[in-house]
MIKOL-286027 format. One record per residue (C-alpha): residue number from 1; x, y, z; residue in one letter. Coordinates in steps of 0.001 Angstrom, whole numbers, padded with zeros to 6 digits. Layout:
N
<n NUM east X north Y up Z res a> .
...
# end
This chain:
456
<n 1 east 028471 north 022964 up 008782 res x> .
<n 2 east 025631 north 022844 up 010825 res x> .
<n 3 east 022894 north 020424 up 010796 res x> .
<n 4 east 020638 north 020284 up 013437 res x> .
<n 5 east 019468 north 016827 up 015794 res x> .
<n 6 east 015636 north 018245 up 014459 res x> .
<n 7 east 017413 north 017967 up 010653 res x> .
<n 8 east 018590 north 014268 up 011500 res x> .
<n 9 east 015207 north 012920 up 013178 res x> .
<n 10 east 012311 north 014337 up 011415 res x> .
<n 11 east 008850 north 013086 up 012605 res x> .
<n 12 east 006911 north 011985 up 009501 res x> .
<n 13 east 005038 north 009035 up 007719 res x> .
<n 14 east 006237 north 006194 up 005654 res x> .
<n 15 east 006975 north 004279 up 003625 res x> .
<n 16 east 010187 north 006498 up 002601 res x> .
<n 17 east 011647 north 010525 up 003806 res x> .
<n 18 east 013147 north 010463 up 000048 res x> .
<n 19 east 010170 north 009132 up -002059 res x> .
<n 20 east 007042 north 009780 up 000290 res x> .
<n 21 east 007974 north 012702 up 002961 res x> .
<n 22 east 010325 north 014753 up 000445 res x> .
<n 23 east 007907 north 014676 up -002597 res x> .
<n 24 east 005199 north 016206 up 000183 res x> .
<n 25 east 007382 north 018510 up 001789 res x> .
<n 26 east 008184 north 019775 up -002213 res x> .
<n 27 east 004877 north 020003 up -002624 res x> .
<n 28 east 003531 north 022075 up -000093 res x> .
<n 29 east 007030 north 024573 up -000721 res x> .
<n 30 east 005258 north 025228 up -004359 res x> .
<n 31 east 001945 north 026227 up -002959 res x> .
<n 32 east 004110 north 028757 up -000709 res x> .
<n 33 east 005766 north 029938 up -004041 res x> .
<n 34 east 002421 north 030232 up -005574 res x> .
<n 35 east 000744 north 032223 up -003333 res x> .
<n 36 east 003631 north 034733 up -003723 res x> .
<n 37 east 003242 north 035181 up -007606 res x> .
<n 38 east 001589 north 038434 up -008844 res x> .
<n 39 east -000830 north 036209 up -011291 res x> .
<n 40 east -003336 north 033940 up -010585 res x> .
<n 41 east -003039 north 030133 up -011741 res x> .
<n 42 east -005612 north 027606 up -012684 res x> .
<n 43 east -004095 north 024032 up -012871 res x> .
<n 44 east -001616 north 022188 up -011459 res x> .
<n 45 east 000593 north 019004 up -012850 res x> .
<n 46 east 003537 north 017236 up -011748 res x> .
<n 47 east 006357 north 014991 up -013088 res x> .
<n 48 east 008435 north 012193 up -011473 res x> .
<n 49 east 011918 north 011603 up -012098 res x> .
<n 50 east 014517 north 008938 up -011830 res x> .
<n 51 east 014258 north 006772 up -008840 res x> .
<n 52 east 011393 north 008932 up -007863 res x> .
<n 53 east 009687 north 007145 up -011249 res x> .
<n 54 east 010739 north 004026 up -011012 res x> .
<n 55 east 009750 north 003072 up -007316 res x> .
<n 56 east 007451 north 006177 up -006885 res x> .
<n 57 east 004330 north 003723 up -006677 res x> .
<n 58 east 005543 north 001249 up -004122 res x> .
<n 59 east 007124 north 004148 up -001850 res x> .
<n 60 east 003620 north 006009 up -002254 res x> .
<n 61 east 005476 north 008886 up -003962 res x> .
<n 62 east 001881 north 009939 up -006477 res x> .
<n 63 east 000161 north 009858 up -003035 res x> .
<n 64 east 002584 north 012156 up -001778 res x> .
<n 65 east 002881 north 014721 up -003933 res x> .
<n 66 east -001173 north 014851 up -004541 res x> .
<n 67 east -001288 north 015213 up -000811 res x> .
<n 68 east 001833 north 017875 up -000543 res x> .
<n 69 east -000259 north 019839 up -003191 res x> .
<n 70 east -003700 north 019372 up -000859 res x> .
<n 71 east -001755 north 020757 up 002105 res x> .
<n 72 east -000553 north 018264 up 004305 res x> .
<n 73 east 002755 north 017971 up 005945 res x> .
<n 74 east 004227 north 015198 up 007086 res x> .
<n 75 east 004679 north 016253 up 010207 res x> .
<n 76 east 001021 north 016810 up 010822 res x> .
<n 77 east -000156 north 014143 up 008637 res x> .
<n 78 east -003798 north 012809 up 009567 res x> .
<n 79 east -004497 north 009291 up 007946 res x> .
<n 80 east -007773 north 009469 up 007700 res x> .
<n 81 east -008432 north 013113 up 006196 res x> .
<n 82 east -005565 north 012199 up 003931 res x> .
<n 83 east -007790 north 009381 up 002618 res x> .
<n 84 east -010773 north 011441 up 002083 res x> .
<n 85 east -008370 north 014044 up 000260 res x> .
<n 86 east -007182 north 011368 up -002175 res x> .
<n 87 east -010690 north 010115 up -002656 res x> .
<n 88 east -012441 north 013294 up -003128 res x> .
<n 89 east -009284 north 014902 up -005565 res x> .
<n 90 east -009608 north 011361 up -007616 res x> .
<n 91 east -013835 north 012025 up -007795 res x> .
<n 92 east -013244 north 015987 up -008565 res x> .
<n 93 east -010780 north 016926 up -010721 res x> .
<n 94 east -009334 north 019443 up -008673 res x> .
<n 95 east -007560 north 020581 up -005334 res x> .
<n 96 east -008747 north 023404 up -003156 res x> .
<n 97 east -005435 north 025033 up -002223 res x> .
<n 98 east -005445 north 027034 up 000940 res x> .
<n 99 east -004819 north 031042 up -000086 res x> .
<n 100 east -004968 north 029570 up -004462 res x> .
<n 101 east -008544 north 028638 up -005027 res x> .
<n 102 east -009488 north 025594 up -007020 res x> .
<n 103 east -006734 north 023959 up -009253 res x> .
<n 104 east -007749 north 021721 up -011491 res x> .
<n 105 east -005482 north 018589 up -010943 res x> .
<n 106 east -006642 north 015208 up -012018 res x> .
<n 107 east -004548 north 012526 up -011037 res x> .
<n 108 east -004526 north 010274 up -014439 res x> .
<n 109 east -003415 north 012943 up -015908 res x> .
<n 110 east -001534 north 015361 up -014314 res x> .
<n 111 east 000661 north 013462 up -012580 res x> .
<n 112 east 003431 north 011857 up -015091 res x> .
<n 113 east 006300 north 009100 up -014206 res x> .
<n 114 east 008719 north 009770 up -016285 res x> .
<n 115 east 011400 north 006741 up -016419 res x> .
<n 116 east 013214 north 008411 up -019928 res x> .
<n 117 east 014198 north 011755 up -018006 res x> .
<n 118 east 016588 north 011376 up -015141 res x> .
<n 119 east 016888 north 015251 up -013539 res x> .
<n 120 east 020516 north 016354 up -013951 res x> .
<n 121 east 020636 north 017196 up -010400 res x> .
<n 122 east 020086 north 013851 up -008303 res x> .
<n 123 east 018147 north 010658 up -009026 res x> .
<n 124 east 015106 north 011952 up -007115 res x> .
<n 125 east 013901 north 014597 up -008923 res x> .
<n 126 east 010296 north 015892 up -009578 res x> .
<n 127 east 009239 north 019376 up -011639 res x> .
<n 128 east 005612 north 020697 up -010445 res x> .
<n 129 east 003883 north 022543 up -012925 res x> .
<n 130 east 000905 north 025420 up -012804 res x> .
<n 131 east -000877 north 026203 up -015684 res x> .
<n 132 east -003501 north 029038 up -016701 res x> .
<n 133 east -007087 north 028552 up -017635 res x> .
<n 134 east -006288 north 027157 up -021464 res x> .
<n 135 east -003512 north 024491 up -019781 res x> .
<n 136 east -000563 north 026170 up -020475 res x> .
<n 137 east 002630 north 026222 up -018268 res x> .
<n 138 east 003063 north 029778 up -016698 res x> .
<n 139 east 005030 north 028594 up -013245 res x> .
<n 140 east 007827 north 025438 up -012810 res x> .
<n 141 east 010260 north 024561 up -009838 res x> .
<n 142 east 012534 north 021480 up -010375 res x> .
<n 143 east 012832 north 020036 up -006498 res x> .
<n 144 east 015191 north 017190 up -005805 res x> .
<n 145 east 014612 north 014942 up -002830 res x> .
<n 146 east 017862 north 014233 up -001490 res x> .
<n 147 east 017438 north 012189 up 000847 res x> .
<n 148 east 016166 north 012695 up 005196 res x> .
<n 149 east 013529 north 014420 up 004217 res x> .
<n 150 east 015741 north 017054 up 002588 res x> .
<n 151 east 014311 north 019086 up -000356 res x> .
<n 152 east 016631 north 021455 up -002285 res x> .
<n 153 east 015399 north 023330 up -005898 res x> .
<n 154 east 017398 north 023562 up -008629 res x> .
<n 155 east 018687 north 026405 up -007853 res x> .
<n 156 east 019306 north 026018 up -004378 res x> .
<n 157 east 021365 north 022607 up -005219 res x> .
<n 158 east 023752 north 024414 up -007410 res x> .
<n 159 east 024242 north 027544 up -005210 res x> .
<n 160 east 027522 north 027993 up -003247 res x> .
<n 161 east 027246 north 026544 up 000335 res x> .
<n 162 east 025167 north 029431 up 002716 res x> .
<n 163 east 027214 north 030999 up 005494 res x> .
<n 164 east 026193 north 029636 up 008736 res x> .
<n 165 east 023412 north 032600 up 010315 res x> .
<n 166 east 024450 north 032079 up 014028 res x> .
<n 167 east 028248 north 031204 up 015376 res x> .
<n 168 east 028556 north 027789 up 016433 res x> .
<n 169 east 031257 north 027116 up 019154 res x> .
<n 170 east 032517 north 023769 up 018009 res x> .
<n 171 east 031888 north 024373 up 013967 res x> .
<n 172 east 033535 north 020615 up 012843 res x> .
<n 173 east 032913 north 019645 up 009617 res x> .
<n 174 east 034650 north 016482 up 009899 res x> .
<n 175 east 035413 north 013985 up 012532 res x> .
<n 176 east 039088 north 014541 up 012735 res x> .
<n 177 east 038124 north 018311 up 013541 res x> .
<n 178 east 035453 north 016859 up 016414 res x> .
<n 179 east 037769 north 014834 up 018063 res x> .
<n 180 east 040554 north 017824 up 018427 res x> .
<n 181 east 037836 north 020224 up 019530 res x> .
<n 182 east 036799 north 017066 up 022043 res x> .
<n 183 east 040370 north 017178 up 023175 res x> .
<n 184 east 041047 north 020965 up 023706 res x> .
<n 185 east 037466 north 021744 up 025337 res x> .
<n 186 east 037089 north 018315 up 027055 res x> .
<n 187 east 033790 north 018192 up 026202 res x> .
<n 188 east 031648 north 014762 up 024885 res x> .
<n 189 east 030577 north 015078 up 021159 res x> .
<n 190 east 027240 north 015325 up 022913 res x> .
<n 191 east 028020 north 018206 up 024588 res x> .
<n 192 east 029247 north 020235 up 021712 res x> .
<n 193 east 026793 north 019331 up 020104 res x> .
<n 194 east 024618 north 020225 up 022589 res x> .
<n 195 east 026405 north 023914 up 022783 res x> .
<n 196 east 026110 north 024288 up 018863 res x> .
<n 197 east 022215 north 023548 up 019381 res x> .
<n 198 east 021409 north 026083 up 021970 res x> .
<n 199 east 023240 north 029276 up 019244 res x> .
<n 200 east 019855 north 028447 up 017285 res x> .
<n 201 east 017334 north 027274 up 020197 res x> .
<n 202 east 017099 north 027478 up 024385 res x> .
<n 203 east 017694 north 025059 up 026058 res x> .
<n 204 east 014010 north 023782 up 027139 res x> .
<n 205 east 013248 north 023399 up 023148 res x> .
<n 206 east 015743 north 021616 up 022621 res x> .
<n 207 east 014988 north 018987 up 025545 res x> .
<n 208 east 011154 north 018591 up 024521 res x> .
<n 209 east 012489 north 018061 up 021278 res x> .
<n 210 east 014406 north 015715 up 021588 res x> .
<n 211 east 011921 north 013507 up 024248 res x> .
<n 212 east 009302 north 014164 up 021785 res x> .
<n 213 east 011322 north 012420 up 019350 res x> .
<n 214 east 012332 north 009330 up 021469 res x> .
<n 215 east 008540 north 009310 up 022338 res x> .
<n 216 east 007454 north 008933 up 018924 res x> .
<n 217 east 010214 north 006276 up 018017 res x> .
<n 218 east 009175 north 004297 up 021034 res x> .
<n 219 east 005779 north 004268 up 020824 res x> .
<n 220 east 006558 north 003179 up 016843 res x> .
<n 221 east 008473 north 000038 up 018278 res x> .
<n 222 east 005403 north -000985 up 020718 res x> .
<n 223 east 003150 north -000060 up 017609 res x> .
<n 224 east 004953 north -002745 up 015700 res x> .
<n 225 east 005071 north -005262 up 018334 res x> .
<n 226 east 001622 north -005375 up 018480 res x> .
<n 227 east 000415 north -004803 up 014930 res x> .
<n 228 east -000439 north -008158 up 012809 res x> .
<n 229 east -001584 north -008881 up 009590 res x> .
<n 230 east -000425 north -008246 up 005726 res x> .
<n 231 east 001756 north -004930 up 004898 res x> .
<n 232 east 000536 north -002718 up 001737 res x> .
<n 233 east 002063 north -003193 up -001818 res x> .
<n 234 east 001118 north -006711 up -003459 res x> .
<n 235 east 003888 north -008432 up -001939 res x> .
<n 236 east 002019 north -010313 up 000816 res x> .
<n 237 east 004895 north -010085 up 003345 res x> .
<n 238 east 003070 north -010527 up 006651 res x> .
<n 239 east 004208 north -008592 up 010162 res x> .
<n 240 east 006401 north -010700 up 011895 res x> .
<n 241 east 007356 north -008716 up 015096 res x> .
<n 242 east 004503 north -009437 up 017112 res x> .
<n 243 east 004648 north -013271 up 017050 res x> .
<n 244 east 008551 north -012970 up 017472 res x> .
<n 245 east 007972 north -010286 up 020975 res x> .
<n 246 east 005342 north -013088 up 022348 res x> .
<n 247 east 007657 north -016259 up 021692 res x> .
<n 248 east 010413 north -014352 up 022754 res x> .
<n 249 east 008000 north -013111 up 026109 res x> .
<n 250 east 007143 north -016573 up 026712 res x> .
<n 251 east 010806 north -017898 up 026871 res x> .
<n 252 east 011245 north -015431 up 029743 res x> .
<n 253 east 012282 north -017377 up 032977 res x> .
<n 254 east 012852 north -020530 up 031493 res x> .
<n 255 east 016501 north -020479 up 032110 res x> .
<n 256 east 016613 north -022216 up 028487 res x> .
<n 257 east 017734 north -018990 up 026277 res x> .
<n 258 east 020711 north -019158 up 024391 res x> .
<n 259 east 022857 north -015929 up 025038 res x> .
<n 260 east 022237 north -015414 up 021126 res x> .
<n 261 east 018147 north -014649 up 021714 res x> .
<n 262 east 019562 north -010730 up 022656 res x> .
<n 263 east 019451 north -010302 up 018278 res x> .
<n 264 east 016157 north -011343 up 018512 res x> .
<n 265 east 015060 north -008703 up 020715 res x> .
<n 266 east 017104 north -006236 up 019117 res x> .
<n 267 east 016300 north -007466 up 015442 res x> .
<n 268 east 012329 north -007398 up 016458 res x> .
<n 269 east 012889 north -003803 up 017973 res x> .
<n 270 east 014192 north -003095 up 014534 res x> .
<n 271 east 012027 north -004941 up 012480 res x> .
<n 272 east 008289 north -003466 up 014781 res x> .
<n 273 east 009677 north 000227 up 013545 res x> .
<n 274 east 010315 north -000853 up 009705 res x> .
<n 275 east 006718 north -002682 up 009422 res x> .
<n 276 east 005267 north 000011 up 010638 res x> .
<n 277 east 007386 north 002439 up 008568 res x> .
<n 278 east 006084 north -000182 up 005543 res x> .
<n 279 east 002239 north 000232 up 006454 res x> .
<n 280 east 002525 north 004133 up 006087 res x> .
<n 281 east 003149 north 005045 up 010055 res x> .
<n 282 east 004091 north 007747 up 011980 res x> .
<n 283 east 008351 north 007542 up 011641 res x> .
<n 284 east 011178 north 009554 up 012396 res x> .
<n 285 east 013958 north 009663 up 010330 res x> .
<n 286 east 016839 north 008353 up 011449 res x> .
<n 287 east 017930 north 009622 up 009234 res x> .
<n 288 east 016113 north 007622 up 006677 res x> .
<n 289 east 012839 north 006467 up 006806 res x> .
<n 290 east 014110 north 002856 up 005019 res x> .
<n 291 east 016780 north 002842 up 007872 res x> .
<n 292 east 014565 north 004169 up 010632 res x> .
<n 293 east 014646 north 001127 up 012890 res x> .
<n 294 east 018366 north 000804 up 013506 res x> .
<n 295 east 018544 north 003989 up 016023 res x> .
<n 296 east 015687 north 003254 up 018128 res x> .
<n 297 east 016214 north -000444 up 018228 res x> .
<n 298 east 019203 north 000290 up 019770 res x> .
<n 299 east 018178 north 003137 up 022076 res x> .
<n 300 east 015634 north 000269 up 023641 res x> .
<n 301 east 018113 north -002569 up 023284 res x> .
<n 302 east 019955 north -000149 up 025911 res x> .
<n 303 east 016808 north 000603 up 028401 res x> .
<n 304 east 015515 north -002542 up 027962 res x> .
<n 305 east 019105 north -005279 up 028412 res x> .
<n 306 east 021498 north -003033 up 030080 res x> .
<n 307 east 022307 north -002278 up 033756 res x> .
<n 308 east 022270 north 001255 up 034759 res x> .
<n 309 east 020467 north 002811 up 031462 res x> .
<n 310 east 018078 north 005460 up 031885 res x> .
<n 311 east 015852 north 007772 up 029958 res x> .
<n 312 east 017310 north 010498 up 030990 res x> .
<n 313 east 020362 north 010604 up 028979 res x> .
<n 314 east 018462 north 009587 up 025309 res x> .
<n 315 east 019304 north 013050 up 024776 res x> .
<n 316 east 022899 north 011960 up 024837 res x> .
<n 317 east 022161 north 009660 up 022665 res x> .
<n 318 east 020638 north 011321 up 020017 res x> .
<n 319 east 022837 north 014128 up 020323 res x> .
<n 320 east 025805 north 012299 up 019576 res x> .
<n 321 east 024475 north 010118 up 016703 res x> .
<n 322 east 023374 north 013235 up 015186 res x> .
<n 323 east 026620 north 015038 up 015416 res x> .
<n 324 east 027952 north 011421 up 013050 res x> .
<n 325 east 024722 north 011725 up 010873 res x> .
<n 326 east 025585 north 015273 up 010056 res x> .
<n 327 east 029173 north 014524 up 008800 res x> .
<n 328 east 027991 north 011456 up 007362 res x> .
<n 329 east 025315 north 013554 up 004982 res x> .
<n 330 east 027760 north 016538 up 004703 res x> .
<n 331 east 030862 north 014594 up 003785 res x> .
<n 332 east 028926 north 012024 up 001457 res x> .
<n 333 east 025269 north 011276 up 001692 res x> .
<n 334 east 022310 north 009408 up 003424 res x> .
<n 335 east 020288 north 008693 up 000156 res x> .
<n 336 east 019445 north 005758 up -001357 res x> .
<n 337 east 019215 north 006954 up -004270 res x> .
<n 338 east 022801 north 008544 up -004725 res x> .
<n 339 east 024852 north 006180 up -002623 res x> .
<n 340 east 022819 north 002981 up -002436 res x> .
<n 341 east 021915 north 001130 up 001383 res x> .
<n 342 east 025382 north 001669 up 002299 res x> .
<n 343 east 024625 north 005631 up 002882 res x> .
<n 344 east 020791 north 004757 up 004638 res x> .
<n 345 east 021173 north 001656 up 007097 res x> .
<n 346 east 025298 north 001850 up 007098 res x> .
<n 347 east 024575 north 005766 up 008401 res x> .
<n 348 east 022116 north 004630 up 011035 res x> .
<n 349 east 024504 north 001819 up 011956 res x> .
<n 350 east 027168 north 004394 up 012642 res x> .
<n 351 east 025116 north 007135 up 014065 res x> .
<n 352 east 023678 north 003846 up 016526 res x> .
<n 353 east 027163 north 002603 up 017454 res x> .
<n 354 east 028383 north 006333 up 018487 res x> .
<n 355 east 024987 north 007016 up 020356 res x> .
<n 356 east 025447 north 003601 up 022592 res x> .
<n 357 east 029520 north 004171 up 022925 res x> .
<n 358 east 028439 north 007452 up 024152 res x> .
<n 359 east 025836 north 006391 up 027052 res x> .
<n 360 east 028085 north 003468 up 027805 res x> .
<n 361 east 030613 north 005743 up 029003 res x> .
<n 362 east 033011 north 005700 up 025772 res x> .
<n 363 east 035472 north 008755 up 024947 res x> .
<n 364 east 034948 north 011013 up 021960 res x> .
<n 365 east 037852 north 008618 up 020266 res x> .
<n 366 east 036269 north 005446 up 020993 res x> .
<n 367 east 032797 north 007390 up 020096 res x> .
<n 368 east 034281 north 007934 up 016371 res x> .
<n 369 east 035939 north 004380 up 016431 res x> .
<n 370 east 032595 north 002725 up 016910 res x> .
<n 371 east 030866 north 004849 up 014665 res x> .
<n 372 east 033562 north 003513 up 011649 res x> .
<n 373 east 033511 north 000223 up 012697 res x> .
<n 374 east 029933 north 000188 up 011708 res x> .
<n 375 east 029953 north 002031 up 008767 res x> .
<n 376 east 032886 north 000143 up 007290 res x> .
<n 377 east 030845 north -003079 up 007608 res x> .
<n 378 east 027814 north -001769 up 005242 res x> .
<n 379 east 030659 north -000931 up 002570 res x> .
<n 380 east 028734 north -001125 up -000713 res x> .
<n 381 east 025725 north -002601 up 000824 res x> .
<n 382 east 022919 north -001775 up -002330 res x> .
<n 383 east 019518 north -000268 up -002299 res x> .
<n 384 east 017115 north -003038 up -003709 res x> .
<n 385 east 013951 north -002589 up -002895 res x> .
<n 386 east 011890 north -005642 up -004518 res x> .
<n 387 east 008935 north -004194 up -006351 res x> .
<n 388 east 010305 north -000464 up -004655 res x> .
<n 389 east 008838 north -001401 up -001602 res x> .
<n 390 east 010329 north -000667 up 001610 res x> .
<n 391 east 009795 north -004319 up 002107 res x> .
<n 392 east 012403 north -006895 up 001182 res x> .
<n 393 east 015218 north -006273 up 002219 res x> .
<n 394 east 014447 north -002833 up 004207 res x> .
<n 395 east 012823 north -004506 up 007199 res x> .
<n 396 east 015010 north -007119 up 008053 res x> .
<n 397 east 018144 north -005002 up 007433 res x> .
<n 398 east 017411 north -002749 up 010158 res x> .
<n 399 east 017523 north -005514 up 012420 res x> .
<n 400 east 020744 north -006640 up 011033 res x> .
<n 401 east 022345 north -003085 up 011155 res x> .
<n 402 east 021407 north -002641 up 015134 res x> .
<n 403 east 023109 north -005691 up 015762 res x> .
<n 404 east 026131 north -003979 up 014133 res x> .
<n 405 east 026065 north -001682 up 015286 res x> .
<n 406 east 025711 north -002327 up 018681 res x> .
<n 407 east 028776 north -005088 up 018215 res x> .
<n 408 east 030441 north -001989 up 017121 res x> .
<n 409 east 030377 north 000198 up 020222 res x> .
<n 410 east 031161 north -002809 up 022446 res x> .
<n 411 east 034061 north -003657 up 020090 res x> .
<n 412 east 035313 north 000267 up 020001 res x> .
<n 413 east 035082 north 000258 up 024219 res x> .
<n 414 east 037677 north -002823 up 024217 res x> .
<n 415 east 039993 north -000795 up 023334 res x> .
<n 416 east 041276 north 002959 up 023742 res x> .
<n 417 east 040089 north 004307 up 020764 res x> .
<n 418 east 043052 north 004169 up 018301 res x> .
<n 419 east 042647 north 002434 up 015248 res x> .
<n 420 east 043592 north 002119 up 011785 res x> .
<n 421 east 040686 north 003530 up 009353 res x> .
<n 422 east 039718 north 007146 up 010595 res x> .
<n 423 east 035900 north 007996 up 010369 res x> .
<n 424 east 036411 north 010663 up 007919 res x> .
<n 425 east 037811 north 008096 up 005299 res x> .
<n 426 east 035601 north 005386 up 005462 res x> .
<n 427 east 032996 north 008598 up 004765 res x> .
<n 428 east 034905 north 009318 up 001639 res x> .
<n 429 east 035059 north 005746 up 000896 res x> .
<n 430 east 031520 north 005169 up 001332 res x> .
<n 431 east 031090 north 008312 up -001397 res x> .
<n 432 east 033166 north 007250 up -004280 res x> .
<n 433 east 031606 north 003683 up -003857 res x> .
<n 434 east 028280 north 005560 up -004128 res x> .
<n 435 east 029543 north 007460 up -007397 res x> .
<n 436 east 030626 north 003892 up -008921 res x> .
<n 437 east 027400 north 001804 up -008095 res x> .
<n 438 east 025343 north 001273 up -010847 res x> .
<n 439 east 021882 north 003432 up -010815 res x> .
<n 440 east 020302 north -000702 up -010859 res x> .
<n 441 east 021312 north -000749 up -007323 res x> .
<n 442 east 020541 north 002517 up -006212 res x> .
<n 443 east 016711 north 002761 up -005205 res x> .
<n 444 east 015252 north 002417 up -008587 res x> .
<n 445 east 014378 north -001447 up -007843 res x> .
<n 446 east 016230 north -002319 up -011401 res x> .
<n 447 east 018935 north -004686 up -010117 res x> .
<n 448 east 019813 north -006853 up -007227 res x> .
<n 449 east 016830 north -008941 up -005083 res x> .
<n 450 east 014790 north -006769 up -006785 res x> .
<n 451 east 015103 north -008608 up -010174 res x> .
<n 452 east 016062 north -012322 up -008165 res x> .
<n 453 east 012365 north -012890 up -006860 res x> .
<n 454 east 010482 north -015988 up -006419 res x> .
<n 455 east 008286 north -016622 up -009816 res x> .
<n 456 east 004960 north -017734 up -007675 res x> .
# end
């Protein structure tokens, strides 16, 4: 099992990496399949699936995949040529695809939410169509967005597991194999997975990765500190991170803070990433786009509170919280959709917790003990996105799961690392409570807060 830091911190948009980034990322992979057909096509259509239907409109998913199908990528999405796509598709009746010609694709029309059909494979599914000149179907592909930003086919989601295509020097697929392979090498989590990057990349790639991601998740927290005004989506929820960061930057020096203020910088920290995630900004995925303000809260909690942090070892950081991301998504599952909030802001929590154990000086043992300390504490936490907007509850629940998880590494470093619930079974347990929630509390915005709103 390898997945990569680059698979566990995508740079992309928002509102969602499930419902907004996968459905574009699916998108643009049927173009590619398109252009590789021996016959020409004429149309295009789409269906959406599932959660996909249910809380497509609020997560922007119809934007997406009309977008995906224009050419853009998340991770060179332009908001303002994106907007004169949508407009000018809307006005037409058709996309210019890059290497295809004019499609005919009108919006109304071709794109369907389907809320009778849930996709056998996962609750995010979507089939894209292309049709011939008299509108019949001569090309499908069924892609399911499984949460991350992941996108598998149909076929690919049924296929055996692929053999790894480079050898890995610490191959752990779970975290009781990490910590023995900790133990008999004596290297940090970090560093193994550090070693197990550079069989697939050298080492300067991997460094200007992995600043370019901490660049764009900081500059998405001092974004959202700044930013005011109403967020997208008809439920007037106004930004609330900027007035916090100035009352909380006026109480500096007045010897008058309570030692409890430190959750209000981390909860803002939190709170500036998930507003902007909300409003359609540049994200990464960490490794959700719903729980993308946990990690980076905490990275700057760190810079920003404690004595002796640099810069210079956010590397470490996000090396280790990806190496718990990956066995979290292996082992169970960072969707929404499959597993409920549990598997989106209890994975960031973890993936947090082991980062800031790591940097603090922790061993690989008290590194996995804060990572389950913070997972176990989202146990069966739902995915209820009123009106299936990454709104209510999303942004306040990153703010809540950095404090978590950041009272998880401290609690792990009190003590030696032993403790009674391994990682690897709170993982399982966080799966089979995923396979018995109820689809009303798993991103489809059927059940929970998302039914128990205020009437005016």
């Amino acid at each position: 099992m390898f997945l990569s830091v680059f698979d566990m911190f995508k740079i992309g948009i928002g509102p969602s990496s499930s419902h907004t980034m996968g459905p574009m990322v699916a998108a643009a992979r049927f173009l590619d399949h398109l252009r590789g057909l021996s016959f020409s096509v004429a149309g295009l259509r789409a269906s959406l699936h599932g959660s996909l239907a249910f809380t497509g409109v609020g997560h922007a998913t119809d934007r997406a995949v009309i977008l995906g199908l224009a050419g853009f990528t998340p991770d060179t999405y332009d908001a303002a040529q994106a907007e004169q796509a949508l407009s000018d598709i809307a006005a037409n009746g058709w996309i210019d695809a890059k290497g295809l010609g004019r499609l005919s694709f009108a919006p109304k029309t071709d794109l369907i939410f389907d809320y009778d059909t849930r996709l056998p494979g996962h609750s995010n599914g979507l089939r894209l169509m292309a049709t011939d000149a008299q509108g019949d179907v001569i090309a499908q592909e069924t892609y399911y967005s499984i949460g991350g930003g992941f996108v598998v086919t149909e076929a690919e989601l049924s296929a055996p597991p692929r053999k790894p295509t480079a050898d890995f020097p610490y191959p752990f697929e779970t975290a009781a194999q990490m910590l023995v392979m900790a133990r008999d090498s004596g290297k940090s989590i970090a560093a193994m997975k550090r070693a197990n990057e550079l069989a697939v990349r050298g080492p300067i790639a991997l460094d200007q990765g992995m600043r370019r991601i901490w660049q764009v998740m900081n500059d998405c927290i001092d974004r959202g500190m700044t930013a005011e005004g109403i967020l997208p989506g008809g439920l007037q929820v106004r930004r609330r991170a900027a007035a916090i960061r100035a009352a909380l930057e006026a109480e500096r020096g007045l010897n008058l803070n309570a030692p409890h203020t430190i959750n209000d910088w981390i909860s803002v920290y939190a709170m500036a990433v998930n507003e902007e995630n909300a409003a359609g900004g540049q994200v990464v995925t960490a490794p959700t786009n719903g729980a993308a303000g946990v990690v980076p809260a905490t990275i700057r909690y760190w810079l920003d509170h404690v004595p002796g942090a640099s810069e210079a070892r956010v590397g470490e950081f996000l090396l280790t919280a990806a190496a718990i991301g990956g066995l979290v998504k292996h082992n169970a599952s960072i969707s929404g959709a499959e597993c409920g909030c549990q598997a989106e802001v209890g994975s960031a929590a973890a993936m947090a917790a082991a980062g800031l154990a790591a940097v603090l000086g922790g061993t690989p043992e008290q590194v996995e003990n804060a990572a389950e300390i913070a997972l176990e504490h989202h146990l069966g936490m739902t995915c209820d996105p009123v009106k299936g907007l990454v709104q209510v509850p999303c942004i306040e629940r990153n703010g809540l799961g950095a404090i978590k998880a950041i009272s998880a590494a401290s609690l792990a470093l009190r003590g030696d690392g032993t403790h009674f619930m391994p990682l690897d079974n709170c993982i399982e347990a966080m799966r089979q409570t995923g396979a018995d929630m109820s689809e009303k509390y798993k991103e489809t915005a059927l059940g929970g807060l998302a039914v128990n709103v205020p009437n005016c």
